[in-house]
C-alpha positions as CSV (number, residue, x, y, z in Angstrom):
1,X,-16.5,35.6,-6.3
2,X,-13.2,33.6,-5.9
3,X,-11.6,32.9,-2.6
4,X,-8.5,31.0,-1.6
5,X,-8.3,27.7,-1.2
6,X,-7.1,26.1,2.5
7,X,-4.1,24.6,2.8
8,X,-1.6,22.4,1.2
9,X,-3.2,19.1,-1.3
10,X,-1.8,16.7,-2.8
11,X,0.4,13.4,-2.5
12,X,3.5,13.3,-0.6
13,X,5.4,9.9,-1.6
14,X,8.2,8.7,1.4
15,X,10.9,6.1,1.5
16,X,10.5,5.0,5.1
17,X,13.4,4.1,7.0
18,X,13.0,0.9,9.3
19,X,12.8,1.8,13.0
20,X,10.1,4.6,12.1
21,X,6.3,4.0,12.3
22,X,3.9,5.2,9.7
23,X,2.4,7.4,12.3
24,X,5.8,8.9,12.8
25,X,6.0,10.2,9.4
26,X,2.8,11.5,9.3
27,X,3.6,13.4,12.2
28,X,6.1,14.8,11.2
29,X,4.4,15.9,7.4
30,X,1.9,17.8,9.3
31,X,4.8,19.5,11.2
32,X,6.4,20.5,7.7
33,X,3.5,21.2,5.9
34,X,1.6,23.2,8.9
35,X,-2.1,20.9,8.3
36,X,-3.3,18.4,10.1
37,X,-4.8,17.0,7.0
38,X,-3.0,14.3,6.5
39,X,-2.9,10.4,6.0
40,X,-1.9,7.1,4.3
41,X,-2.4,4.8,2.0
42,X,-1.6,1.6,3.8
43,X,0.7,1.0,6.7
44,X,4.2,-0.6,7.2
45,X,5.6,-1.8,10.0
46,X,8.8,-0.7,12.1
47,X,10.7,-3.4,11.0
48,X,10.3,-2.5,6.9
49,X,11.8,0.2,4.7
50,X,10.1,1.9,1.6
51,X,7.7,3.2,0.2
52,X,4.4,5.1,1.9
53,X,2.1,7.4,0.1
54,X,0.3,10.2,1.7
55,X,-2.3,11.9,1.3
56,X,-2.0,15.9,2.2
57,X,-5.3,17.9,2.7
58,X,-7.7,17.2,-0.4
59,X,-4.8,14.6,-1.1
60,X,-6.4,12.4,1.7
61,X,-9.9,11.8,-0.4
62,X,-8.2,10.5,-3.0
63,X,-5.9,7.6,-1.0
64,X,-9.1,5.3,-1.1
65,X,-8.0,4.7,-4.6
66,X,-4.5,4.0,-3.7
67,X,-5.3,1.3,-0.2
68,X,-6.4,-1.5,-2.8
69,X,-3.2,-1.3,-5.3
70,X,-1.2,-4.0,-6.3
71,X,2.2,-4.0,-4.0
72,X,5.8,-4.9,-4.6
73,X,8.2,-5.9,-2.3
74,X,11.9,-7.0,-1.7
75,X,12.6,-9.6,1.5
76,X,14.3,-11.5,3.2
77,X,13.5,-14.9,4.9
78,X,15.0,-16.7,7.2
79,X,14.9,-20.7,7.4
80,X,15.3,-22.7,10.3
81,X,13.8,-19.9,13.4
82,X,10.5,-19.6,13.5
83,X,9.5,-16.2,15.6
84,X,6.8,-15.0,18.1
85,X,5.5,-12.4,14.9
86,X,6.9,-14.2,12.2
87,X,9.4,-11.1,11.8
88,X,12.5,-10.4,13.0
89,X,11.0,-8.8,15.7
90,X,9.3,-11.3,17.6
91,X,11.2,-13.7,20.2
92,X,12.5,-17.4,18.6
93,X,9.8,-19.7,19.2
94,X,11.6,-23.1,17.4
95,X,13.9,-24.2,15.5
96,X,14.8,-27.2,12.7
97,X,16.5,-28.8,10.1
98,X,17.7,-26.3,7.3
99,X,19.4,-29.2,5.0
100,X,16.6,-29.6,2.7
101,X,16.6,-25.6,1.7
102,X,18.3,-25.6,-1.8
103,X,17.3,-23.4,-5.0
104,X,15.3,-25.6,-6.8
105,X,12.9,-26.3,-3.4
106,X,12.5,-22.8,-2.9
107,X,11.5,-22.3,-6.7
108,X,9.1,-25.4,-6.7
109,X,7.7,-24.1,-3.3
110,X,7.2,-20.5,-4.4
111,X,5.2,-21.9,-7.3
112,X,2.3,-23.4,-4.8
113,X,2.6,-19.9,-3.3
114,X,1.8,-17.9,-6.3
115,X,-1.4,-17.3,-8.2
116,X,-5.2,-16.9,-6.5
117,X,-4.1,-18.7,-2.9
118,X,-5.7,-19.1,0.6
119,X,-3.6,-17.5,3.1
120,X,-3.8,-17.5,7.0
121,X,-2.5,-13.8,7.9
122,X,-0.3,-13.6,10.6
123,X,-1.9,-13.9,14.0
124,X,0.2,-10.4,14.8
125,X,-2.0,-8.4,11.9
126,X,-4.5,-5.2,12.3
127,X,-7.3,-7.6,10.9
128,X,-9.7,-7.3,13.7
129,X,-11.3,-10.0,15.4
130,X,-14.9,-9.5,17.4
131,X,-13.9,-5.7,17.1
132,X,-10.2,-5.8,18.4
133,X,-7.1,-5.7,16.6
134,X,-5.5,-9.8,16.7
135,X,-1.9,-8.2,17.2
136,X,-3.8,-6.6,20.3
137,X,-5.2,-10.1,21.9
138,X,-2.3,-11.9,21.1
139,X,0.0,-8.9,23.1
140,X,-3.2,-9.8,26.2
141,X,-2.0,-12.8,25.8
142,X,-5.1,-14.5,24.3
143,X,-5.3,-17.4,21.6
144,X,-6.2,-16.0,18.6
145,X,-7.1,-18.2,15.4
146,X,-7.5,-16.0,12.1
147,X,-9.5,-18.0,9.0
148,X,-7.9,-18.6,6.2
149,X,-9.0,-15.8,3.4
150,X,-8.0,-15.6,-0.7
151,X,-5.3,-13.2,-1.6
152,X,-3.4,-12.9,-4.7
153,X,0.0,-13.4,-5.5
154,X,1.2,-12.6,-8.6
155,X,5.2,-12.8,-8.5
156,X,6.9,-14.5,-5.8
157,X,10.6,-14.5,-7.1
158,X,13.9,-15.8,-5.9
159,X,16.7,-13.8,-6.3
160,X,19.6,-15.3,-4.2
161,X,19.9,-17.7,-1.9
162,X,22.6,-17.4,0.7
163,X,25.5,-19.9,2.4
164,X,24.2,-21.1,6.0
165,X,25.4,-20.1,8.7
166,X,28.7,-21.2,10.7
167,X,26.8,-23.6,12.9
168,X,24.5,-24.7,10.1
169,X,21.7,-23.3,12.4
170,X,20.1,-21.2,9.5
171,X,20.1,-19.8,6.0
172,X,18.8,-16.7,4.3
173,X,17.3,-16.1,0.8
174,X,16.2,-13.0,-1.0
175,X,12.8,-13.0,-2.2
176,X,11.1,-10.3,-4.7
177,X,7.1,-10.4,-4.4
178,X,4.4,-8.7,-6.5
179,X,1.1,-8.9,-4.9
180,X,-2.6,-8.0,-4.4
181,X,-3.8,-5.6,-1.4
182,X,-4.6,-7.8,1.8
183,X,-1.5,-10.2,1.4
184,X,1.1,-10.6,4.6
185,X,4.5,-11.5,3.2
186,X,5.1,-12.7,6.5
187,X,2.6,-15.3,6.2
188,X,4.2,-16.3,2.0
189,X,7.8,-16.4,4.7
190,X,5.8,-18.9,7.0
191,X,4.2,-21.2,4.6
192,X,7.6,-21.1,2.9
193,X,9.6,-22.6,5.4
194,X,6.2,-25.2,5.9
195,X,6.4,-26.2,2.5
196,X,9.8,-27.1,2.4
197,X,9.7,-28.9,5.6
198,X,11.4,-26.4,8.1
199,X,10.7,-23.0,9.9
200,X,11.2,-19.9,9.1
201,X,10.5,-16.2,9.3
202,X,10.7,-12.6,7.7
203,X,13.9,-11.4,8.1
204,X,13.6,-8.0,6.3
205,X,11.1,-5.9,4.4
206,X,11.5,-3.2,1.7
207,X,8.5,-2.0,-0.4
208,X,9.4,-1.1,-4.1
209,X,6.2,-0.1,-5.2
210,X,2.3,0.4,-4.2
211,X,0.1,0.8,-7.7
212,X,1.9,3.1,-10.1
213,X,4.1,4.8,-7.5
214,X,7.2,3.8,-7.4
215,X,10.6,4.8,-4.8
216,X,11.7,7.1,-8.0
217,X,8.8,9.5,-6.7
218,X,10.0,9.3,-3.0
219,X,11.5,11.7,-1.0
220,X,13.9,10.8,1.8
221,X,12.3,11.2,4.8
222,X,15.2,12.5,6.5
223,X,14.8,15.9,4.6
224,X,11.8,16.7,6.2
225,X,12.7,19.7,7.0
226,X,13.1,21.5,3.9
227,X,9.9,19.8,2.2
228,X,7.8,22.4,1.1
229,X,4.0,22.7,-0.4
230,X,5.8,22.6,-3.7
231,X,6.9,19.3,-3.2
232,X,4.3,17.7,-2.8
233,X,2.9,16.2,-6.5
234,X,-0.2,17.5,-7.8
235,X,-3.8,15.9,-7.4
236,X,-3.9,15.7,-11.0
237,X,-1.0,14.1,-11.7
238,X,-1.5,11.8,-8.0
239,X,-5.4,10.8,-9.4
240,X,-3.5,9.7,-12.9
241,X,-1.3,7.3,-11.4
242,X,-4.6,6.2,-9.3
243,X,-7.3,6.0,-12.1
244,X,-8.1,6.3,-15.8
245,X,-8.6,9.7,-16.6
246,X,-12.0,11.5,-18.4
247,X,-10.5,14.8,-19.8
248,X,-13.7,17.3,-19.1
249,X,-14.3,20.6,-21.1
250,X,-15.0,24.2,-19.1
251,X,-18.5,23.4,-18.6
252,X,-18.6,20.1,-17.2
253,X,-16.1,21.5,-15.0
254,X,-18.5,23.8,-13.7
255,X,-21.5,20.8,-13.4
256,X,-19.1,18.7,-11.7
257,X,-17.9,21.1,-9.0
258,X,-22.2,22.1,-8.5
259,X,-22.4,17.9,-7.7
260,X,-24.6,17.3,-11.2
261,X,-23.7,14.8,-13.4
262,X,-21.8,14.9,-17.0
263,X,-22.3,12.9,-19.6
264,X,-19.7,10.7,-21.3
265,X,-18.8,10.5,-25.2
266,X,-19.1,7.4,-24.8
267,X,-19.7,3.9,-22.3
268,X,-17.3,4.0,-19.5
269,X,-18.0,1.3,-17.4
270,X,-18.8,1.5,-13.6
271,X,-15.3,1.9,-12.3
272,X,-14.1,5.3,-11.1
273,X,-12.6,7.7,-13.0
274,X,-10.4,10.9,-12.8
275,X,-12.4,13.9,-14.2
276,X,-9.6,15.8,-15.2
277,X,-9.7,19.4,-16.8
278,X,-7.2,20.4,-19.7
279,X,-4.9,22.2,-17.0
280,X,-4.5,19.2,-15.5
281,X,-6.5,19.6,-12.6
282,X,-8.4,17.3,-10.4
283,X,-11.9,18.3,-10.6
284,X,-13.9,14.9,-9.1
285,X,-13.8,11.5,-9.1
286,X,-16.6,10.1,-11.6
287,X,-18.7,6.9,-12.1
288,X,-21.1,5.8,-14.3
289,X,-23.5,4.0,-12.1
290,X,-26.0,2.8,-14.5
291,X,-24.4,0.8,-17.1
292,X,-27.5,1.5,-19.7
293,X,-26.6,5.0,-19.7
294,X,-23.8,7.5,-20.2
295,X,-24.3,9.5,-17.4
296,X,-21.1,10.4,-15.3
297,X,-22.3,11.2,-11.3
298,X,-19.4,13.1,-9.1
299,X,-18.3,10.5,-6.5
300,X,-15.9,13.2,-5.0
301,X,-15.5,16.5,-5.9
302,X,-12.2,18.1,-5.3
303,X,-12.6,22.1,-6.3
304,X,-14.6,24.0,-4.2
305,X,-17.8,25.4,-6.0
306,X,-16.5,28.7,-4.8
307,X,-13.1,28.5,-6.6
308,X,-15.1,28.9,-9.9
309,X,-15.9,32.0,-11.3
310,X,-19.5,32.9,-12.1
């Protein structure tokens, strides 16, 4: 027997307007799409623009895939004004010397900051510390030291640097930056200024990319309003841009969607992968635990056993 299955799934990709919170916008796509059912794939702050990925009802198992994915990013940083948050948003904490900022500093500098590198995150991050948020004991006005942890930074580009200002007080340059889950670019604006003997801060954020999504799959979230289950793209096609992909035949469809294992043509590996019918369907998320044998086991399953005809 058949029945129908709850609710919107799926991915729902948003360009993010600065001034808006995460939260907001998941707000308001549970408003739109009339489920509660719904998350993201990574955070960005007020201050930044660009992309955020959620996850809408079954949609939300699958963003675990999508938290640890390589990030890109446009910026802006500021040299000479260092800030409270190392944003723009923070109050101006000091101030020095810009004279030594010139293009081929900032290209030598970048180069230190690029590769495998140990980076201090920002003392104004979610990391938590003894259980608390540090941007929450810093706001209590505590002291907060964060250890210094490897992250990985794989482009860290300069695009254009800018003409100080009037009074000479500062300068601006725009940065691109490809990067590994876990990095602050905050922090790369920091150590920036540190390395070439000044201060400096982030002056403005924009996400290009998070994995294989990209702001050609993004709505606007202004139009809110008229997005639509339709909209949203399909798990199949979300888990594809997430994961390699194991096509599966009818019947291991059916022993996937029952929790019992398949077994591969051949060695996979132990990483997950997208069990994917030849619809184009989402049917679990597969590993193959053991490495001496070909055994797929479900992970996450994704079609309700129900859904399938006996």
């Amino acid at each position: 027997m058949s029945r129908t299955a709850p609710g919107p799934d799926g991915f729902l990709v948003i360009d993010k307007p600065t001034g808006m919170t995460s939260h907001d916008l998941v707000a308001r796509a549970r408003r739109a799409l009339g489920t509660r059912r719904v998350g993201h794939a990574g955070t960005l702050d007020p201050m930044a623009s660009g992309l955020l990925v959620l996850g809408v009802g079954r949609g939300t198992r699958l963003l675990t895939y999508v938290v640890g994915a390589n990030k890109e990013y446009l910026a802006t940083i500021r040299f000479g004004v260092a800030t409270s948050t190392e944003d723009a948003e923070g109050e101006v904490i000091g101030r020095a010397e810009i004279a030594q900022v010139n293009q081929a500093g900032l290209r030598a500098a970048m180069d230190t900051l690029t590769g495998a590198i140990m980076q201090i995150p920002s003392t104004v991050s979610a990391i938590k510390v003894q259980g608390k948020r540090a941007y929450a004991r810093v706001r209590a006005g505590e002291e907060v030291v964060l250890a210094a942890r490897p992250v990985q930074v794989d482009e860290f580009t300069l695009l254009r640097l800018g003409e100080p200002s009037a009074q000479g007080s500062h300068v601006d340059c725009d940065v691109r930056v490809a990067c590994g889950s876990g990095t602050y670019v905050r922090a790369l604006a920091r150590d920036l200024g540190l390395q070439l003997g000044t201060l400096a801060h982030l002056r403005a954020l924009r996400r290009t990319r998070v994995g294989d999504f990209t702001l050609d799959d993004a709505h606007d979230a202004h139009d809110f309003t008229t997005i639509q289950p339709g909209d949203l793209m399909p798990l199949g096609v979300a888990a594809a841009r997430c994961l390699p992909v194991h096509l599966v035949s009818t019947s291991d469809r059916a022993h996937l969607v029952h929790g019992r294992s398949i077994l591969a043509q051949a060695r996979t590996g132990t990483g997950p992968l997208a069990a994917i019918d030849e619809s184009g369907a989402l049917i679990a998320v597969v590993e193959q635990r053991d490495g001496t044998t070909r055994q797929l086991h479900p992970s996450v399953v994704f079609v309700d056993a129900g859904l399938v005809s006996q």
